[in-house]
DOFI-920435 format. One line per 5 residues: for each residue x, y, z of C-alpha. Coordinates in pm, whole numbers, plus 50000, padded with zeros to 5 digits. Example, Ala and Ser with C-alpha at 12.3 -4.5 7.8 and 13.67 -1.06 7.14 Angstrom:
51230/49550/50780  51367/49894/50714
END
This chain:
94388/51902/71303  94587/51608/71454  94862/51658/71200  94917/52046/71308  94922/51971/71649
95154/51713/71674  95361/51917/71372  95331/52209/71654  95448/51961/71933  95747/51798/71712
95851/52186/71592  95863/52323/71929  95591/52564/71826  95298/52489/72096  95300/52819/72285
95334/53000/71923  95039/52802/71836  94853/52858/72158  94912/53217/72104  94761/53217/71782
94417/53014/71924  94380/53242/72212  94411/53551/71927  94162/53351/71739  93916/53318/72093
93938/53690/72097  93859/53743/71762  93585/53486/71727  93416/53695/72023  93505/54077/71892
93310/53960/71578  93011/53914/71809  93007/53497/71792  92883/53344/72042  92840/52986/72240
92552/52872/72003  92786/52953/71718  93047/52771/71859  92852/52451/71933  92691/52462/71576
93065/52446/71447  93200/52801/71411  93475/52762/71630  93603/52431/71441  93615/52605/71123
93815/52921/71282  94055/52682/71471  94135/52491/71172  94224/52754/70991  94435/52948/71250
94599/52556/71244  94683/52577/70906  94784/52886/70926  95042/52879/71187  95136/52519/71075
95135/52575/70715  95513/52474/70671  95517/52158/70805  95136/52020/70645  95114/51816/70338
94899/51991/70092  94612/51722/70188  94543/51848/70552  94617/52196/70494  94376/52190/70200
94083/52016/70521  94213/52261/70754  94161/52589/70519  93817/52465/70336  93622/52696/70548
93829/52985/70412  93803/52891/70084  93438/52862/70096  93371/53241/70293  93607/53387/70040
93562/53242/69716  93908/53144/69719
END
């Protein structure tokens, strides 16, 4: 998470980022999540991935591989 933000910072791509994480707040509740779900982890696992998604061209393979294991594990991918 540390590397996509600061590859976000260094890019000039913050608000583009921020964007995406408030899309991903609006999502996370439209799907009917809620604050328990979020404390138990949820949200982590969505904002990683909307982290590696946005910030997928600058990552190393390592930390966008962290960033999109939730993914992987949902889908099967």
């Amino acid at each position: 998470m540390h590397e996509a933000s600061w590859a976000a910072h260094v890019s000039g791509r913050t608000r583009s980022l921020a964007t995406a994480q408030l899309h991903a707040v609006q999502a996370f509740l439209d799907g009917g999540f809620d604050l328990h779900d979020g404390a138990a982890g949820v949200w982590n696992a969505v904002a990683g991935c909307v982290q590696a998604c946005a910030m997928g061209d600058l990552l190393d393979e390592a930390s966008q591989a962290v960033l999109q294991a939730p993914w992987r594990r949902v889908t099967g991918a």
